[in-house]
N, C-alpha and C positions, 0 to 999 in steps of 0.2 A: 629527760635527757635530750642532751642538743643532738638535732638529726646531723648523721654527715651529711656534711657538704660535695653537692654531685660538681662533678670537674666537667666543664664543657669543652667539647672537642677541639683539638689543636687544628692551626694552618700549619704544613710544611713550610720552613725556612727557604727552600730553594732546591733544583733537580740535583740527579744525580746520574750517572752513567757508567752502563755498564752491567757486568754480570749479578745476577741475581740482585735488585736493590733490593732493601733493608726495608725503605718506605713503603709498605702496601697502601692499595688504594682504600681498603677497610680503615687506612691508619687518617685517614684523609678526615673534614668536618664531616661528622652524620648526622645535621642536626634535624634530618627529615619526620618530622614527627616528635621532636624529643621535647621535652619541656626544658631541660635545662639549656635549649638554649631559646626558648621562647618562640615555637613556633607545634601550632598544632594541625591537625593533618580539618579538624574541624575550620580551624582560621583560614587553611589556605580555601578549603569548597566553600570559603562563606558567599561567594556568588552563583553559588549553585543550588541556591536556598530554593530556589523559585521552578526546581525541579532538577536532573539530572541530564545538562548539556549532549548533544550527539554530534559530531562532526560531518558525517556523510548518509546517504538511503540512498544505499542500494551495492549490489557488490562491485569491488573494485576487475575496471577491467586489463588484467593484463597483457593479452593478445594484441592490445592497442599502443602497448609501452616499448617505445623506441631506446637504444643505447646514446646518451650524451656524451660519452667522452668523460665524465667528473662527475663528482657526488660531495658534499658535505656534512664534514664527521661530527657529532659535538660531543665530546667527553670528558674524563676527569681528568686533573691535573697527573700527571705518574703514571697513566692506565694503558700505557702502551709501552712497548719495545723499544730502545734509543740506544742510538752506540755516537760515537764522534767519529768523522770523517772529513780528514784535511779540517779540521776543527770547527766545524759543523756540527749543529748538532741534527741526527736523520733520525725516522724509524723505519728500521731494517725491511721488517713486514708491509708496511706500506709502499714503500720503493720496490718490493718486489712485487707486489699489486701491479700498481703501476706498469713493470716491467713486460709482466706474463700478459697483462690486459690492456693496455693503451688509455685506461682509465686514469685520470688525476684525481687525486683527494685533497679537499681542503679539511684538513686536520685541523678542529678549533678544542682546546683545553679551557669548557667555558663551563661545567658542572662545578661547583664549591659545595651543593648539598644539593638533593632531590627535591625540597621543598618550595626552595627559592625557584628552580630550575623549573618546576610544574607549573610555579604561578606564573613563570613570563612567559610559558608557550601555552598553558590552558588559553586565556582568551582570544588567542591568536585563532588557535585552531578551531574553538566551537562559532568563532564566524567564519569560517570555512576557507581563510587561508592560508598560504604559506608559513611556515615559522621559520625559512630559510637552513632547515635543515634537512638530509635525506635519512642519515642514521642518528639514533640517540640510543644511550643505554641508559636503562630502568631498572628498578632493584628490587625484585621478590623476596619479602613478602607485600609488600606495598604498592608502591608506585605500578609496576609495573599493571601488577591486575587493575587498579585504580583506572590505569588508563583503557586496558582492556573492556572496563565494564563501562565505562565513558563514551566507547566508540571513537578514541582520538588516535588509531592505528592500522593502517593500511595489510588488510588479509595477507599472508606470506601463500604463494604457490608453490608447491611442491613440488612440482617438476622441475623448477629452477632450484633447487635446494638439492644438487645427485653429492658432491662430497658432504653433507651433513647426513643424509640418509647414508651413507656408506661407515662411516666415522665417527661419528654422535653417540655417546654413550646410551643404554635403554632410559636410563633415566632421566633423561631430557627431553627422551622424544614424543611425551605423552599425559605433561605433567597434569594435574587437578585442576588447574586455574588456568589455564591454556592447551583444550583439547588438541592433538593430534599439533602442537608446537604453532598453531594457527596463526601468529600473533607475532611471535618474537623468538631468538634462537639464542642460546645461554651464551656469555663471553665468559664467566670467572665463576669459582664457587669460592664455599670457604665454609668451615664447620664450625658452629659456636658450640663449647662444649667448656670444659674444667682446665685452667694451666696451675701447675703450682710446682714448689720446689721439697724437694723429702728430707731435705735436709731443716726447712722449714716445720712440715708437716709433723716427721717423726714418723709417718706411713702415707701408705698407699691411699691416692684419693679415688675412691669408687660410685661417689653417690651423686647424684646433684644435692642430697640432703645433707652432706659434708658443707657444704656452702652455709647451712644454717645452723651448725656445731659450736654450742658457745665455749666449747675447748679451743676454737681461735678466734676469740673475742678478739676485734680490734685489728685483725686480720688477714680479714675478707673483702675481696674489690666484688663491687656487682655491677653491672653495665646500668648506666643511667640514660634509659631509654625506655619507649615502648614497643619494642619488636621483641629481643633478647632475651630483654628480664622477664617478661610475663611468661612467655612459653615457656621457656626453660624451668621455669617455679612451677608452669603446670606439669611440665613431665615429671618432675622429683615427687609431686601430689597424686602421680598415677593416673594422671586425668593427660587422654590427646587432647592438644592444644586444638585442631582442628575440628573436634566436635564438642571443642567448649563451652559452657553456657554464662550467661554473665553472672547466674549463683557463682559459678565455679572461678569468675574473677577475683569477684568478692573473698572468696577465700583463699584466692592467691597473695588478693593485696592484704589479707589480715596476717597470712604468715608474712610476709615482705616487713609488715610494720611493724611484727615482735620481734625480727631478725633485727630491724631499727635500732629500736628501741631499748632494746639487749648489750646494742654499744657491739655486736659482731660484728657490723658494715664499716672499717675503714672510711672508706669512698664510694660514692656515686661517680662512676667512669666515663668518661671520651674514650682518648685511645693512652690516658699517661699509666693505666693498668700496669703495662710492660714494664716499662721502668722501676716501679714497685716492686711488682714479682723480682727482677735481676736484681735489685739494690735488698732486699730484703723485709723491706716494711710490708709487704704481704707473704700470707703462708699460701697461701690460694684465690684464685679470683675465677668469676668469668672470662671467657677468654676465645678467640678465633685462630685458627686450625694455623693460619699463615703467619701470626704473630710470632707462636710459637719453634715456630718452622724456622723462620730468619735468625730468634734468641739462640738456638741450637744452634744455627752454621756461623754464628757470630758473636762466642764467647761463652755460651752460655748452656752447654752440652747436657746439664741435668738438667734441663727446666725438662718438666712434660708436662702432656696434655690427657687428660682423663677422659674416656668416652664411660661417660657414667652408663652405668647399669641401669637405669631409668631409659637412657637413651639420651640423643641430640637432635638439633636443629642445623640445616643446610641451608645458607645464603645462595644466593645467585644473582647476579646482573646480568640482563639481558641488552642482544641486539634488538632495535625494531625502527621500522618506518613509518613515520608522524604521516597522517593525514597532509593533504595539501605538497606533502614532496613533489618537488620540479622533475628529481629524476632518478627514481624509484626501481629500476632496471638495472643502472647503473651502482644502485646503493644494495640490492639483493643481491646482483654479483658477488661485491665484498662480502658481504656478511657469509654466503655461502662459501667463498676463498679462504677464508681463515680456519674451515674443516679439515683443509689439509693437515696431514699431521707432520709435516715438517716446519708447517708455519705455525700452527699449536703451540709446536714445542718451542719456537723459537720466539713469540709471546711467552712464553711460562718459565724459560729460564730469566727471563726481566722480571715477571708482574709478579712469579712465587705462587699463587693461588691455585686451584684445584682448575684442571683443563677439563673444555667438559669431550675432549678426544684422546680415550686410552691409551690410541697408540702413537701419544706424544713421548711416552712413557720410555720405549722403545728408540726412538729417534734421540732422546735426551742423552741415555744411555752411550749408545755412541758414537755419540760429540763432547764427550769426554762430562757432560753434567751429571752426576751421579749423584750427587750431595740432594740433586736434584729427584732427579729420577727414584732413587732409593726409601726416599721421605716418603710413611703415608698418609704425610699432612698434605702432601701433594700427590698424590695417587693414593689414596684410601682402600686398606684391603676391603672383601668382601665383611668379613666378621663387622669393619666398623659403617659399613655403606647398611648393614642388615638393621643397623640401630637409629638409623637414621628415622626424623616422623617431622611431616609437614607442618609448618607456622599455618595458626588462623588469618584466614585470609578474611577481614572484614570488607563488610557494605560499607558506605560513608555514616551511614546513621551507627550503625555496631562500633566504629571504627570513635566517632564521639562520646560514647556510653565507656569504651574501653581505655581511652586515655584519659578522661576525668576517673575512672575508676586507680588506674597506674601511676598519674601523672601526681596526685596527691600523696602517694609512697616517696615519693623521688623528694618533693617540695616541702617533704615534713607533715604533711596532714593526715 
């Protein structure tokens, strides 16, 4: 049987502005790692063959770090706040930086995917300079520890972090792969778990093993990557993804390949999932917490999203400061600023994703965002944060083993 054809990730046509956009930055290219769009997390460290690059020896001192006035942002295209003013386009949150702090940001929209973005500041930084940026955000499960375990990130001090320590959800403050938040401070989350339609279905979708039910031969969307689809195939298998072993791949990609194989798998997905689900040519797919968020406030009121009984995986992109920052005082300001929860919530009514500060929840409320505030695709009760289980966080050699093992599901072998 011919394998489906995985769909590589779309560009956005162009911004948009205003209340809650439709575009998440999830909806953006991923192709960090993915094979369908030809890049693998082995290709980008192939200059790291000759051992694993360090940036710095010795701790960073910040008692020496002076305030500049400015700092420079690099992020994704959509991943911030914007309204129009006198036909302008601004971000709200950043202006009020500015405002409260006498700080300027140079705001650069220069991330299109984590991979490409790693390789042109990895060699900058392991010769120990500047990459011209103060803030970057990184995206756990991957990138971000990658860099972590690279030493290409400048230690965070806690004493300058008092609104994340006050405001910061627990579960941010002490994650697996970044003891005690050392490293980098969470901007967005998002939950990959099940979306489908019941009118599709005919019932209720409870399992991740619904996903591999040849009762919806032909469709089923599955995310065509190596982040999503593996773990999530492990939780349905009963095995944590985090202390899985590469047996345990193995028999993740053999069920993967009779799901194939079966003619279940519609598509191998980017982000045109969505679309699918709403038009109807899928009954159920993999799916992110914010997709379905947006389908609901925009047409599309029955779609849901299932927290399998298996459980789910929790996305994050993080803030953090590259090695070689000009001006690192100035750039842990911000990142500490945006704790507050007025400015939380006022990022989260734009970006849609999960804040990693409760009590944006509260402030959404009211300011008349409810649609907002009330979603617990965007504020997660406790019952679905209970089910939540950490992605494998691979070494660079596990992380090779793992995608030749995933990447040949995806490509038909």
């Amino acid at each position: 049987m011919t394998a489906p054809t995985p769909e590589p990730p779309i560009r956005p046509s162009g911004p948009g502005f205003g209340r809650s956009r439709i575009l998440t930055r999830r909806q953006l290219l991923r192709s960090a790692g993915v094979g369908v769009a030809g890049i693998s997390l082995a290709s980008v460290l192939a200059a790291c063959s000759n051992g694993s690059p360090t940036a710095s020896s010795g701790a960073f001192d910040w008692s020496a770090q002076k305030q500049t006035g400015q700092f420079t942002f690099a992020n994704w295209p959509f991943y911030m706040d914007k309204a129009r003013v006198n036909g302008e386009t601004v971000h709200p949150s950043l202006d009020r930086f500015t405002k409260e702090t006498g700080i300027t940001v140079d705001y650069l929209e220069v991330i299109d995917d984590y991979a490409s973005f790693f390789a042109k500041i990895k060699p900058v930084i392991a010769a120990g300079q500047s990459t011209g940026f103060d803030v970057i955000v990184m995206g756990y499960p991957r990138w971000f520890p990658l860099m972590i375990a690279l030493d290409y990130l400048i230690p965070l001090d806690d004493s300058l972090l008092p609104n994340f320590n006050a405001h910061a959800a627990d579960i941010f403050k002490d994650p697996a792969f970044d003891p005690n938040h050392r490293h980098g401070l969470p901007f967005a989350s998002g939950m990959t778990g099940i979306g489908y339609n019941p009118d599709q279905t005919g019932r209720e979708i409870t399992s991740i093993m619904d996903l591999f039910d040849p009762a919806f031969e032909g469709k089923v969307g599955m995310f065509g990557d190596t982040e999503d689809m593996p773990n999530l195939t492990l939780l349905g298998m009963g095995v944590e993804p985090s202390d899985s072993t590469p047996s345990d791949w193995n028999a993740a990609a053999d069920l993967l390949r009779e799901q194939r194989d079966k003619g279940i798998v519609r598509k191998y997905y980017g982000q045109g999932y969505i679309g699918d689900l709403q038009s109807g040519d899928l009954a159920l797919s993999m799916a992110w917490s914010p997709d379905i968020h947006q389908s609901n406030i925009s047409g599309y009121p029955d779609m849901k999203f299932a927290v399998p009984k298996e459980g789910l995986v929790q996305w994050t992109d993080y803030f953090a400061i590259p090695q070689g920052s000009e001006h690192p005082l100035d750039a842990i300001t911000y990142m500490d600023f945006v704790f507050k929860p007025e400015i939380a919530a006022m990022m989260t009514s734009w970006i849609g994703a999960i804040p990693p500060v409760p009590e944006a929840q509260d402030v959404l409320k009211s300011t008349g965002f409810k649609d907002i505030a009330d979603s617990p695709l965007i504020f997660p009760t406790s019952d679905m944060t209970d089910q939540i289980h950490p992605y494998r966080v691979l070494s660079p050699t596990e992380q090779e083993t793992w995608d030749d093992t995933f990447l040949g599901v995806i490509n038909g072998g």
